[in-house]
N, C-alpha and C positions, 0 to 999 in steps of 0.2 A: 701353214706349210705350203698348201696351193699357189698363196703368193707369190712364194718364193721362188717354185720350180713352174709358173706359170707358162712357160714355153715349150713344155714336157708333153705330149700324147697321154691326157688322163686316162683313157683306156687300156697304153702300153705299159703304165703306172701303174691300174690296178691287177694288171697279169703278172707284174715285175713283185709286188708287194704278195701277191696269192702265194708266190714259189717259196717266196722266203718266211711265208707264216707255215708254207706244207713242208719243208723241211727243220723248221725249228718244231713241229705238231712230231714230224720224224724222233728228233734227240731225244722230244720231252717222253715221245713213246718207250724206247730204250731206256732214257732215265727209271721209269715209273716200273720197268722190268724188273731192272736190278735192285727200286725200292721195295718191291715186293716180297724179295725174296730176303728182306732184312725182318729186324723185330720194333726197329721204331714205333711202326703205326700199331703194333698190341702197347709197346709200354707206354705209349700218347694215349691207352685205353680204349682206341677202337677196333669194332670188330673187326675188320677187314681193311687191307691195305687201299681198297677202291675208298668206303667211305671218309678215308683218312684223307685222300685226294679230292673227293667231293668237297666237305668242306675248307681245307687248306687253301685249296687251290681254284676255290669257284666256280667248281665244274659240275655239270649234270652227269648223272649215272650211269648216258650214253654216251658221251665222250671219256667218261675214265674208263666204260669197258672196251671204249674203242680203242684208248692206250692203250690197257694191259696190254690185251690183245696181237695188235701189233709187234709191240715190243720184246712177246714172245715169239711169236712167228715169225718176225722178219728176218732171223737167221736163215730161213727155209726160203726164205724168198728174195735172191740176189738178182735175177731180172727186173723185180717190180724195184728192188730199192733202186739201182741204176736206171730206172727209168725217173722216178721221182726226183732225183737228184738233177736228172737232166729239164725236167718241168714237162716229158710226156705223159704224168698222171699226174693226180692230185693226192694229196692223204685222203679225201673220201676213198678213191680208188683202191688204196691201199687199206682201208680199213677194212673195208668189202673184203678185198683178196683172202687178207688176214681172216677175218671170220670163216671165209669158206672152208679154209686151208683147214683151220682150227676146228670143221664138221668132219673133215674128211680126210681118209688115210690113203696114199699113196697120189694123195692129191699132184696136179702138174701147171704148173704156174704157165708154163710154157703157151698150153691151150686157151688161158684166157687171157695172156696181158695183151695182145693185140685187139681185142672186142675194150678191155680198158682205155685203151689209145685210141680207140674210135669211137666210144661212146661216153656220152653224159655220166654221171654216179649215178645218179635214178635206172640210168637203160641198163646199165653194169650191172646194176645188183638183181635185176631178174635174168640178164644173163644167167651171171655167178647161178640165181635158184635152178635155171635148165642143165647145166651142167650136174650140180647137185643131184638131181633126178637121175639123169643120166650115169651119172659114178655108183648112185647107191637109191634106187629105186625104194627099196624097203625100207633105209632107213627115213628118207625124205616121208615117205607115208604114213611113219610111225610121228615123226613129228607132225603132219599135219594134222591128225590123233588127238595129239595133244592140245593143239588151239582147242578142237572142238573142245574137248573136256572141259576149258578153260571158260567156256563162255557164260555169261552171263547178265543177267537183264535186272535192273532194282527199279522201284517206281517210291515214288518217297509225295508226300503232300507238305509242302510248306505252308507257312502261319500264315498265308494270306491266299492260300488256296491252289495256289500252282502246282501244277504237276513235276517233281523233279524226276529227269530221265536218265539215268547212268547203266552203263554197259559194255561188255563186248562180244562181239562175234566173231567165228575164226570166219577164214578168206568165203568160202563161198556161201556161207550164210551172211555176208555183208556184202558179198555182191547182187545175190539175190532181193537185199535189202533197198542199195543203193540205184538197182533196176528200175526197181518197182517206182522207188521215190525222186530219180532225176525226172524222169517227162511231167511228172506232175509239177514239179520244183522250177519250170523255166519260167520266164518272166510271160505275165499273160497281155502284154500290150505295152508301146511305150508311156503309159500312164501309171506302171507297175513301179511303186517307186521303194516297195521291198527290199530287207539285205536279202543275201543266199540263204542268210540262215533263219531269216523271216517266213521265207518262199518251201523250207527244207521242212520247217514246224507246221506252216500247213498244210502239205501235204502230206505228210503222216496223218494227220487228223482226215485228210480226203479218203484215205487209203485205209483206216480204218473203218469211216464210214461205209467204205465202196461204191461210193458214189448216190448214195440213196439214206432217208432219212433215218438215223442211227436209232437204236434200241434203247433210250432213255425215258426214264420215267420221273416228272416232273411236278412236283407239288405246288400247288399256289393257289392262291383266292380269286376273284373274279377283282375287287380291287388291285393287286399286282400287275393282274392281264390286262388293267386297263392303264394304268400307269399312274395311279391315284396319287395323291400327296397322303402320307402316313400308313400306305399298303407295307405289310411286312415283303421282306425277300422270299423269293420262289424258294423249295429246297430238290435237290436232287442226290441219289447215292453218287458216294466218290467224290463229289463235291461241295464246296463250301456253298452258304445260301448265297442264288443268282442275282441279280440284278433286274427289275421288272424288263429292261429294255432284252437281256439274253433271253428271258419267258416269252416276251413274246415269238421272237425271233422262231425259237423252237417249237411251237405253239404254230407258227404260220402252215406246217406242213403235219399234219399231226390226226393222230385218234386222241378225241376226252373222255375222258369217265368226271362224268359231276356228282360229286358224296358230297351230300348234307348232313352239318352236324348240328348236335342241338346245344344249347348253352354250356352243357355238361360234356361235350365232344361227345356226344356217342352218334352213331352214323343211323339217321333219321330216314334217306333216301337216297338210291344210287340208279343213275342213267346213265345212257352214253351214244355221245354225237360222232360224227366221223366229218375231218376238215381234212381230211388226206387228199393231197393232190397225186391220185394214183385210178390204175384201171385206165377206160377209154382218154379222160380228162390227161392224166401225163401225156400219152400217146401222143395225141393232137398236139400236147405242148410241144413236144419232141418235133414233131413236124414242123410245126408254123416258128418256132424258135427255134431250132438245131442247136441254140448254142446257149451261151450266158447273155442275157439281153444288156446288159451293161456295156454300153458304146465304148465299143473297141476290143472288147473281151471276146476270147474266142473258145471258154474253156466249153470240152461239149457237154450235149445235153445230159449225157447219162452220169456225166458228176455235178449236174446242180440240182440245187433243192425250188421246190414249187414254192414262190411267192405271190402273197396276196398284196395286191397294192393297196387295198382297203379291209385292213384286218378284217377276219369276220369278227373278232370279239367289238369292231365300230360297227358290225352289221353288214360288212362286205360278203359276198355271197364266193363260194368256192366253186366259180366257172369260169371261160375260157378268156372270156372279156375281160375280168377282174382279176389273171393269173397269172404270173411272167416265168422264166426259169432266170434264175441267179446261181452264182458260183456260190460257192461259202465263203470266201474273202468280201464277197459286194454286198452277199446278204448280209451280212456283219456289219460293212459299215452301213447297210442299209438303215435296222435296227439300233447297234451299239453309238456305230459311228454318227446316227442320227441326218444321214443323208437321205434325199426324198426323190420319190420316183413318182412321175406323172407320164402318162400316156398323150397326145397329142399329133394328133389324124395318123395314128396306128405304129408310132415313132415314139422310143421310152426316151425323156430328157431325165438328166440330174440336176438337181439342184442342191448344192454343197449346205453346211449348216453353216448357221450366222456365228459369225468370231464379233465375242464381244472384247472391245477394244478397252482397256484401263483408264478411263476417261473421270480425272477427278470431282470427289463427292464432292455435295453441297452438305449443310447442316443437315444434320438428322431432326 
């Protein structure tokens, strides 16, 4: 088609084509009015005239109720239709208008089709919401009532361990939420090669933590902690058994208790060490690091956890020399990721892990 009309302003083309998909969005609105008020979609056997059009007509839930919608109110609204007709709004526009209208009694189109001709659908429709306030205080607050009511949080473990997170919040308990978890969420360096929604997951787990080594309790053997070949998995509540490399990880900042048991499991002897990077020892870290010691990382100190660059479970000792502060993204791939951190005249270097390359066998 481009070919064709190749000498055409693709831009004036796509405003020319928007008018006439938002005017025939117009008919179909009207259409879908006066289908509703037929009996077709009960004797076609669906409940409702919307989900007759949902599936008929391949449409999601919010665009047939943005038909109906319309197609009922648009009698009530002859400056918006005359404006649409002329291509000073859009059907979004018009969808907006129409639901407002459809909240509110003695509604006046008059006061907002000018902010629609001036403004985006997105900026329009919180318009529309101030006016809203403004026409009927009480009832807007009655509705906002109702999100809260509405909200809710599931936490689900899948078969392979994961947490699954579904939910919803009404408006300012998601703002509240989404406060808290932008500044944590921005990229920590141009090395950060995270999606949004990489960057969004951990930070909720920062934000859980609060920036300090989280209240988990962790089971495992002294072979796990070392990383032996044929050590079982660590275990922890809420989750599936770890991986020796996450044991140590969480292990690096930590109080032990050592239970010994006897062939028969029963608990023979119980001690307990303390590897906590905490007290005078953080302080100082906090000082002499301010930050994430991972070059180029700037997350501060009071969200990263105390790393041993020489675990103590290899005998490394839990002091100032032997201690760094790490984010929880670098400490991870410190651990998981199996990247290594050396010190070198008082300057931490990385050194990424070896990529073994598919390099064909010989005979066995």
């Amino acid at each position: 088609m481009l070919e064709m009309i190749e000498d055409i302003d693709p831009g004036a083309l796509l405003v020319a084509m928007r008018n006439t998909i938002d005017r025939l969005e117009l008919q179909f609105a009207q259409v879908a009015a006066e289908f509703h008020q037929t009996d077709q979609w009960d004797r076609d056997g669906f409940n409702t005239s919307g989900d007759w059009m949902r599936i008929n007509c391949n449409m999601t839930s919010r665009n047939v109720w943005n038909a109906l919608v319309v197609g009922e109110q648009v009698r009530h609204l002859p400056l918006s239709l005359e404006a649409i007709q002329s291509g000073d709004i859009g059907f979004a526009h018009l969808a907006i208008m129409a639901n407002t209208a459809d909240k509110l009694d003695g509604f006046d189109e008059a006061k907002l089709l000018p902010l629609a001709k001036e403004h985006s659908a997105g900026k329009f429709y919180r318009e529309c919401l101030h006016y809203r306030h403004s026409a009927d205080a009480k009832g807007y607050g009655e509705e906002q009532e109702r999100l809260v009511e509405e909200r809710s949080l599931r936490m689900n473990t899948a078969e392979d361990g994961c947490l699954l997170i579904t939910g919803v919040l009404d408006p300012v308990g998601g703002a509240a939420v989404r406060s808290a978890l932008e500044p944590l969420a921005r990229p920590s360096g141009g090395h950060d090669d995270r999606t949004r929604e990489q960057r969004l997951a951990d930070a909720l787990v920062e934000l859980a933590s609060g920036g300090k080594p989280a209240e988990l309790h962790v089971t495992a053997t002294v072979e796990t902690l070392k990383g032996l070949a044929g050590a079982p998995a660590g275990e922890m509540e809420f989750a599936m058994p770890l991986s020796s490399a996450t044991v140590q990880r969480l292990s690096c900042d930590c109080s032990v208790m050592r239970v010994i048991l006897d062939g028969k499991s029963l608990v023979i002897d119980v001690g307990r060490s303390k590897r906590l990077v905490d007290g005078a020892l953080r302080k100082v870290l906090a000082v002499r690091d301010k930050h994430c010691q991972w070059p180029g990382c700037d997350r501060p100190a009071s969200w990263c956890d105390g790393h041993h660059l020489v675990h103590w479970i290899d005998g490394g000792d839990t002091n100032l020399e032997n201690c760094v502060l790490l984010c929880k993204r670098h400490h991870r791939m410190v651990h998981e990721g199996r990247w290594k951190l050396i010190k070198v005249d008082s300057q931490i270097v990385t050194i990424a892990p070896m990529v073994t390359f598919g390099l064909p066998r010989g005979p066995d």
